[in-house]
C-alpha positions in Angstrom: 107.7 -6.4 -174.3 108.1 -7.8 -170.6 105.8 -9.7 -168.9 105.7 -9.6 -165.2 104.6 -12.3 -162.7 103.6 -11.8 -159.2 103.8 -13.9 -157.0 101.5 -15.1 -154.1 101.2 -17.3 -151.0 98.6 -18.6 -148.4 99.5 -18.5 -145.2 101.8 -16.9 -142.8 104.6 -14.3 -144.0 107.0 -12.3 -141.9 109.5 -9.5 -142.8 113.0 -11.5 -144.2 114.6 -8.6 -141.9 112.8 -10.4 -138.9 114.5 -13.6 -139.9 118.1 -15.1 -138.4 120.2 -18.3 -139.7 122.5 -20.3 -137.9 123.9 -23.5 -139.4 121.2 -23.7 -141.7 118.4 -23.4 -139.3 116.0 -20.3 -139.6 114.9 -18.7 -136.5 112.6 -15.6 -135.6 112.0 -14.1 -132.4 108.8 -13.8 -130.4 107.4 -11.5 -127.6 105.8 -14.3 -124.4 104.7 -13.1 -121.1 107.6 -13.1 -118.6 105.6 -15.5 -116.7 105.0 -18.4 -119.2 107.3 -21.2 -118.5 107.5 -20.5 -122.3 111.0 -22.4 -123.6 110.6 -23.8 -127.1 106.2 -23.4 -126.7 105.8 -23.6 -130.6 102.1 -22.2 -131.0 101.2 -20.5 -127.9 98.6 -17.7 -129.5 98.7 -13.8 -128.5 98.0 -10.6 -130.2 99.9 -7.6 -131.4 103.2 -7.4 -133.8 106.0 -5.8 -133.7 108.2 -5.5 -130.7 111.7 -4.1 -130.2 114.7 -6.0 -128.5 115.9 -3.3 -125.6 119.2 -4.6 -124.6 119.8 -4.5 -120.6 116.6 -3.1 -119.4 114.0 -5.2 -117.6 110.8 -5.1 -119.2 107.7 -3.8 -116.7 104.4 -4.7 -118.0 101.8 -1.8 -117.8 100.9 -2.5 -113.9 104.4 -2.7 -113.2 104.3 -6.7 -113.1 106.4 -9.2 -115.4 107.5 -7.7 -119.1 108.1 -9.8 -121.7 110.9 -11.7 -123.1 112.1 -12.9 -126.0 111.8 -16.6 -126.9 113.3 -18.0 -130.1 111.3 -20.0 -132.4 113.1 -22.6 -135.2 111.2 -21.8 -138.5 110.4 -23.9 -142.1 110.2 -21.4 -144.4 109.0 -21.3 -148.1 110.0 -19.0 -150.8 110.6 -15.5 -150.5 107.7 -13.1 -151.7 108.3 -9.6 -151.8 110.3 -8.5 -149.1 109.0 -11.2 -147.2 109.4 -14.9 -146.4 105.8 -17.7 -146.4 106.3 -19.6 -143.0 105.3 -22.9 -143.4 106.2 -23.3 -139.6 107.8 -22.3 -136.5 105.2 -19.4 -136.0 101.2 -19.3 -135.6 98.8 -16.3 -136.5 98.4 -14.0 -133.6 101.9 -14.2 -132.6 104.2 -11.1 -131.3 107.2 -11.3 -133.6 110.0 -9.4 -133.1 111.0 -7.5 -136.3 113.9 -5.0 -135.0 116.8 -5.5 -133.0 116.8 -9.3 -133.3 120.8 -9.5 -133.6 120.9 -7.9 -129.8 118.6 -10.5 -128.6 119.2 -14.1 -127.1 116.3 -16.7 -125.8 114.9 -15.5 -122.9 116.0 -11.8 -122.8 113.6 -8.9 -121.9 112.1 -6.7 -124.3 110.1 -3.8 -124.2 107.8 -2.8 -127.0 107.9 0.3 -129.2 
């Protein structure tokens, strides 16, 4: 007889695929307007998920304007559920994280979406 235990948290989870670690520090990758002056800007809200890391090409917004880049965000992180890890911090709800081609990318770079 085996008795299995989910587990569950409240809160914030991102893909552990979508997470880097660098002397102990965890740090994910966001998607900011071009435009915002957006260096270390823990918390500044937006909408959508996903985004791919496009090394070398500029990234044109739809009117042909400013893409977006990349900003790197310092994470707390709680245990690991699923495939996943609970983010205690670092990262807000209705943020664009990056979840592909994060070991190509370096603060500031631009990205196009997928």
């Amino acid at each position: 007889r085996v008795l299995i235990v989910g587990k569950a948290t409240d809160g914030l989870v991102m893909p552990v695929t979508a997470v880097l670690r660098s002397n102990g520090q965890y740090y994910a990758f966001v998607a900011e307007d071009a435009g915002q002056s957006g260096r270390g800007r823990e918390g500044a809200p937006a909408a959508g998920a996903g985004e791919s890391g496009q090394g070398g090409q500029a990234a044109q917004g739809r009117q042909g304007g400013p893409g977006l880049v990349a900003r790197q965000r310092p994470l707390t992180i709680g245990p690991i559920v699923g495939d996943n890890y609970a983010v205690l911090s670092g990262i807000n709800e209705g943020d664009r994280v990056i979840v592909s081609g994060i070991q190509r990318l370096a603060d500031g770079a631009p990205i196009m979406p997928q």
